[in-house]
N, C-alpha and C positions, 0 to 999 in steps of 0.2 A: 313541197318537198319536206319531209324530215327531217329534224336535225339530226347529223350524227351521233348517236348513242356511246360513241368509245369517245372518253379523251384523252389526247397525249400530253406528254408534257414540253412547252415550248421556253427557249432561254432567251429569248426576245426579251423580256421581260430585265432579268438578273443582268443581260449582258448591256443594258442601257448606263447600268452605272459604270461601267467601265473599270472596277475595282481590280487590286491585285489578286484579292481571293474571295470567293464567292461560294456560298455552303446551302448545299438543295438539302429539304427533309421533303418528304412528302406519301403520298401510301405508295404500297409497292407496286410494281408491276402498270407505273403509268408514262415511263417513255422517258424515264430520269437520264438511263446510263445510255439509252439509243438517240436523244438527244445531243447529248455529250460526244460520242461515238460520231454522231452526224457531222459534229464541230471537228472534231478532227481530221476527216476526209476533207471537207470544204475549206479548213483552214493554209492545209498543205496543197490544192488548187489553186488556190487563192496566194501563195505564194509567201503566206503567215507563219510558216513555219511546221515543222512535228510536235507531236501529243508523247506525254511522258504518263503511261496509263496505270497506277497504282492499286496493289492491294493489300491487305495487311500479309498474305501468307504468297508464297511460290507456288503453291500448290493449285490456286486460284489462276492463274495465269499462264500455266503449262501443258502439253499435251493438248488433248481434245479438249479442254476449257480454256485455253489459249486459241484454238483453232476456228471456233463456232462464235468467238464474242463478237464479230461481225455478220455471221452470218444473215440478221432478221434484215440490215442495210441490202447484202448482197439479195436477197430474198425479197426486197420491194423494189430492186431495180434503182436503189439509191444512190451505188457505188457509179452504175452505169450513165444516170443522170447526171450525177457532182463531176465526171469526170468528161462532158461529151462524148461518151461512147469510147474512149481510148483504152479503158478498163472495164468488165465487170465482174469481179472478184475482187478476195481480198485471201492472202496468202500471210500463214505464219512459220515461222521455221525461225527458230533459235533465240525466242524472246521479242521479237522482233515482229512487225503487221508489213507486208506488202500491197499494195494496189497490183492489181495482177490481170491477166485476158488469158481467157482462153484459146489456146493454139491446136484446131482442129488438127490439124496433121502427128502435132504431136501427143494429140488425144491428152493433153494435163496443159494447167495456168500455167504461165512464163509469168512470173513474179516480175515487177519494176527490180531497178535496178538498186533504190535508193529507199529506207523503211520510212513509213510515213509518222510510225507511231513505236515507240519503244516499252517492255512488260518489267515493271518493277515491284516487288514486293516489298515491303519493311521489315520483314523477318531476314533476309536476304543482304539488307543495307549497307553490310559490314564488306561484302562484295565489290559492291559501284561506288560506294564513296569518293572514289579517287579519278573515276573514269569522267570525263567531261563530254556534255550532249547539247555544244551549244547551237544547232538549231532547234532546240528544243524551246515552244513557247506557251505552251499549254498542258497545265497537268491535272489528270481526271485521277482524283485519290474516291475511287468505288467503294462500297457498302461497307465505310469506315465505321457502323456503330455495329455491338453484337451482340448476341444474348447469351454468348459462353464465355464472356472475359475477354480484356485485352492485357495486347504483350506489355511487357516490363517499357517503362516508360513512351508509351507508342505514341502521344503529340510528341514529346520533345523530338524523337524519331523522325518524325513527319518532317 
């Protein structure tokens, strides 16, 4: 048999140290942020908590670019897996990721009740600052480096 020619990328690895904070480079387009993504459906199964999913800008994270960031999980059947079948979807509405099923009758996903995952930007900060997300125990700060500039003090930010 051949070896598989695509590889992804696995956190097995990073997540052995156990660290508070953990920083992936790597080329693009090998399974960085679906990884991560994966981590957070499994984590909130698993009873570990919600994912607090960062980007530098709103605009990243809203509408149909808010709506499709899980889609490639919902699209392998991942959602359906990590959840035994209770879910297969992933619903966003208002910032916010649901785990979701579809309800034939009512021909659209019935969203869980509870988000698994929350959309923060850093341009935005001056917003949530005050709001507290304490089950929140994991946060995926996404495609932090750029080739156009970053915002006025964006680590201290972070």
């Amino acid at each position: 048999m051949a070896k598989n020619k695509f590889k992804f990328y696995s956190l097995e690895n990073i997540l052995k140290f156990d660290a508070h904070y953990n920083i992936i480079f790597g080329e693009r387009s090998n399974g960085k942020t679906y990884a991560c993504l994966y981590l957070a459906i499994e984590n909130f199964m698993n009873n570990k908590g919600t994912t607090a999913y960062l980007r530098r800008f709103q605009e990243d994270i809203k509408g149909k670019r808010g709506g499709a960031l899980f889609q490639a999980l919902v699209a392998n059947d991942v959602v359906t897996k990590l959840t035994n079948g209770l879910f297969d979807g992933v619903s966003y509405y208002a910032g916010k990721w649901y785990l979701s099923k579809f309800d034939e009758k009512l021909n659209k996903p019935v969203r869980d009740s509870f988000p698994f995952c929350y959309g923060f930007s850093l341009s935005d900060m001056e917003h949530d600052k005050s709001t507290a997300y304490p089950t929140v125990t994991t946060i995926i700060f996404d495609e932090f480096i750029s080739r156009s500039g970053y915002l006025f003090d964006e680590f201290v930010t972070f």
